[in-house]
N, C-alpha and C positions, 0 to 999 in steps of 0.2 A: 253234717256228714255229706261232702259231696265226691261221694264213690259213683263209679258208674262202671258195672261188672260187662263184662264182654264175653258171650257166650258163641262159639264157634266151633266148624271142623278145618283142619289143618289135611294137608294130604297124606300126613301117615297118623293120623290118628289112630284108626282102626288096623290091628292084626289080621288083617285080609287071609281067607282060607284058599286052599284048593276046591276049584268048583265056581269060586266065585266070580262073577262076568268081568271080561278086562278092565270094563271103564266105570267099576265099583266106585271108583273117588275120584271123578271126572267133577262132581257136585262141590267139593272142596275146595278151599284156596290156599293160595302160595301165603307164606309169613308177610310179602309184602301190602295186604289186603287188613294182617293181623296189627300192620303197623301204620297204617292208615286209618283205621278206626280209631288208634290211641291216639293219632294227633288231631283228628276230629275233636274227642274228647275233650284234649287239653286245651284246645282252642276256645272250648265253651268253659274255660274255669275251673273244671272238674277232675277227677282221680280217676286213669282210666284203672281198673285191675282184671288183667289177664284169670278168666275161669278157663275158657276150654270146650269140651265138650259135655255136653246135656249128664253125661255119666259124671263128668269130671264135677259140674253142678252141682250133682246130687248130695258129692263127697264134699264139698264145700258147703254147704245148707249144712249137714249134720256135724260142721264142724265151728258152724257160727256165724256163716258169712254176715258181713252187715254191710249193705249198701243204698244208695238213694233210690238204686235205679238199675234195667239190664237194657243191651243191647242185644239184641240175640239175631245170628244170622247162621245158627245150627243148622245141618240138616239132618243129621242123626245116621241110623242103618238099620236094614234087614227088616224094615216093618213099614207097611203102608202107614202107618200112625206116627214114624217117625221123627216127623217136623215139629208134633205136638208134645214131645218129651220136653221138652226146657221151657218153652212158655207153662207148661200145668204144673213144672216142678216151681218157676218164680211165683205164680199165681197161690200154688198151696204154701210157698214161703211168705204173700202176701208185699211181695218186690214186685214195683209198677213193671212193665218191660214195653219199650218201644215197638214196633212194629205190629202186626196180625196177632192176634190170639188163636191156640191150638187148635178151635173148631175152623176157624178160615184155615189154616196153613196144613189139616187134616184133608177137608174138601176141597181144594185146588189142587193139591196134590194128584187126588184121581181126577183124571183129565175126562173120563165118562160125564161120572156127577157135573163136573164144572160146564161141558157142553149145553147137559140138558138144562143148566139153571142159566147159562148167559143167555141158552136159545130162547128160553120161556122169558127171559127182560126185552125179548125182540132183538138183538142182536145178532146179525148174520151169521153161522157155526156152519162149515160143512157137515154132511149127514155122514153118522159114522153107525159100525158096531161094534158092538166087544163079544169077543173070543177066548173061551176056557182052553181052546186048544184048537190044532188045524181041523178035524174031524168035525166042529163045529161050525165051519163053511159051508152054508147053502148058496149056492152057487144063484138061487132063486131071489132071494132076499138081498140082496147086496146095492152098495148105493154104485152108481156109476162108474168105470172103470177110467182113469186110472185112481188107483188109493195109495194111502201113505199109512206105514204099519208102523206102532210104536208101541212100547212098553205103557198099562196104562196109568200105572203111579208112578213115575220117576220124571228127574228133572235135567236139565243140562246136555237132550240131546242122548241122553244116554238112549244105548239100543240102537241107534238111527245108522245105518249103512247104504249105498249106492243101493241096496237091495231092496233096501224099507219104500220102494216106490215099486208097484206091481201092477199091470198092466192087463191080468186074465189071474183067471180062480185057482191054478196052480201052481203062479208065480204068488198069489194069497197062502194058500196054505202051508207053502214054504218058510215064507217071510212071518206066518204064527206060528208056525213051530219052531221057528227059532227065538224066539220073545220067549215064549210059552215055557222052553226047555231053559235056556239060558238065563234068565229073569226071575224065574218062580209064581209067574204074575198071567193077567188077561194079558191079550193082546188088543190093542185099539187098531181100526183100522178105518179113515176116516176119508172124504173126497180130498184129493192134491189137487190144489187150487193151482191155479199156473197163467202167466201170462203176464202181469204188472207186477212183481217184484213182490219182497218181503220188508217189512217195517217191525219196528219195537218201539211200543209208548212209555215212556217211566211217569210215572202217576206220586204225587209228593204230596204231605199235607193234611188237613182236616180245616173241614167249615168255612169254607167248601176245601175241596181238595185240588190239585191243581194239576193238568195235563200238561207235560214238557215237550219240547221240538220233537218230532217224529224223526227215528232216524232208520235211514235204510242201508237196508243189510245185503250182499254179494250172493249171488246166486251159483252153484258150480251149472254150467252150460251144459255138460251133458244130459245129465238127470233133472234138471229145476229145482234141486234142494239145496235150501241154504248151505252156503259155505262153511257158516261155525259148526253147522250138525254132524255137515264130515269130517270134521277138523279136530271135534272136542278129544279130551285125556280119556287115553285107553284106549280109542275107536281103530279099528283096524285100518284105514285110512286115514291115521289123524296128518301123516309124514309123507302125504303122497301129492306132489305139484298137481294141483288142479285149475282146470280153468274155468275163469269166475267172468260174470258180468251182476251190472245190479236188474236188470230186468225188468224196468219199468221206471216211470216219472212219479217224483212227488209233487205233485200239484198243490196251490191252496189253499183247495176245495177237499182233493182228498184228505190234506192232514187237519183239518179239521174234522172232520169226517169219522179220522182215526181216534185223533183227542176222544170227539164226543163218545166214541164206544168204548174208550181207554177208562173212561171216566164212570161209564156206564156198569163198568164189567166190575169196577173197583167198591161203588158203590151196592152192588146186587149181590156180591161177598163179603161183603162188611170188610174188607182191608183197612190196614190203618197205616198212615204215615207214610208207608213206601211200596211200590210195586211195579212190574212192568209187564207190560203185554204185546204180546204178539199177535199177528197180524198178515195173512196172506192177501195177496188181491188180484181179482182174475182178467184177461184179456177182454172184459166190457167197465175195467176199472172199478167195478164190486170188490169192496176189504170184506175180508171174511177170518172170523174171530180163532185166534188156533186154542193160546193156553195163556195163564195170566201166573206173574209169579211175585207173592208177597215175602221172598226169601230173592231176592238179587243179590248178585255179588257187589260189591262197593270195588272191586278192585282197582287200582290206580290206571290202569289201561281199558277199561270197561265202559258200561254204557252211560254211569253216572259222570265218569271221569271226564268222558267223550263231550255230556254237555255239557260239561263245565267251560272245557277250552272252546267250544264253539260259543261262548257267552263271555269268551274274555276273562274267566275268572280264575283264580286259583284253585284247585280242588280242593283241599282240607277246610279254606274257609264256606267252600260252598254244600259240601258235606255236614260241616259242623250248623248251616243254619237249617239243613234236614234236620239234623236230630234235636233242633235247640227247638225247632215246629213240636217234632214226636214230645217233649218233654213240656211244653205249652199244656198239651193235650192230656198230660196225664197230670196239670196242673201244677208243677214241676219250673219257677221259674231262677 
């Protein structure tokens, strides 16, 4: 049986309410992502079959599914626990699944937790706090101005506005109350590192695992936050011409630098097989660790895709020797 079940969200998966934040399925991918992972697949030999989402899952387990194997790049909804609905539903079906298991892809999720466990590996983390609400601003306690406010469990930029960069205590309390109200959630508010540009590591593999080309990311010039964070689905600013530089050099000295903490951060969350990390770096060339994400998109325009053609490769077969690794790994040849 060489099935290989594909667990994902699409962008209208979910009947989205009123009330709920514009960039709800910003985390989601286009069908050309859903048709990339099948040619992966089929490249390694195997049957891909279209499940869906973690719900859709659930209905297919109690209807018999029978597979070698998942690929799961879910991200679920409405719940900090989210991300952990498909891998615990394969896992109680006893279906190996490629990537992170639900206790990683629970606790990366909140980007708090993940701070204080990458800072305790030694890893450099701006100092942040989290916030139940604006009213929970001590103006006393605060790490150095300026800060960067963000939702503290979501992924993809979600939340992020020209705004989410606050420069004094009532430009803060504004920027968590709007998380706060709009999100259902803390607010994170953490040091805005600035000065040397932004990077993203993709981390592939086991035993050992393996750090890929650091690749760096456009800066919008006014504020110093990333381009994509303005830009992403839903974002109030996703359509509005901005002007970008990359704001800073990759040295390398730095990208290694980035690797070893890439590797570092993957290792001290037990991730498995794939992930990418992010990475700020300040005006004395200090990388300082933002969020790590063992849920990436695959997308054919994306950051996997990215280094594929910078390595001359074709994407689906370089894709396919990712998962042909993950399936090594779960003993799966």
């Amino acid at each position: 049986m060489r099935r290989i079940a594909l667990i994902y969200d699409v962008f209208d998966a979910y009947p989205w309410q009123e009330g709920d934040p514009p960039d709800a399925d910003a985390e989601y991918e286009p069908e050309e992502t859903v048709e990339t992972l099948e040619a992966a697949v089929r490249h390694l030999g195997r049957e891909p079959v279209r499940i869906g989402t973690a719900f859709d899952l659930r209905e297919r387990l109690q209807e018999g599914l029978q597979v070698e194997a998942a690929i799961n790049i879910a991200e679920g909804a409405r719940s900090r626990n989210r991300e952990a609905y498909a891998p615990i539903l394969l896992e109680m079906a006893g279906i190996p699944c490629l990537g992170s298991d639900a206790l990683t892809l629970s606790l990366t999720l909140d980007k708090a937790w993940t701070k204080d466990i990458v800072a305790a590996a030694g890893i450099p983390t701006p100092p942040h706090r989290v916030f139940a609400g604006p009213g929970a601003v001590d103006p006393a306690d605060l790490p150095d101005f300026p800060l960067f406010v963000k939702p503290r469990s979501e992924g993809t930029s979600k939340g992020i506005t020209p705004e989410s960069r606050v420069d004094d205590a009532d430009a803060l309390r504004r920027a968590v109350a709007r998380i706060t109200d709009t999100y259902d959630q803390d607010a994170l508010a953490e040091g805005f590192v600035e000065g040397g540009g932004e990077f993203t590591v993709a981390v592939v593999g086991h035993d050992p695992p393996e750090a890929l080309p650091a690749l760096q990311r456009a800066v919008e010039t006014s504020t110093g936050i990333g381009l994509h964070a303005l830009e992403h689905r839903g974002a109030p600013t996703a359509d509005e011409a901005w002007d970008y530089a990359l704001g800073g050099t990759l040295t390398d000295d730095l990208e290694a630098t980035l690797q070893r903490h890439a590797l570092r951060a993957f290792d001290t969350l037990d991730c498995r097989d794939f992930a990418r990390a992010d990475f700020r770096v300040d005006a004395d060339g200090q990388p300082w660790f933002l969020e790590i994400n063992p849920l990436p998109t695959f997308a054919p325009d994306d950051t996997f895709a990215i280094l594929a053609e910078l390595q001359g490769r074709d994407y689906i077969p370089y894709l396919a020797e990712v998962f042909e690794n993950g399936l090594q790994r779960l003993g799966l040849q």
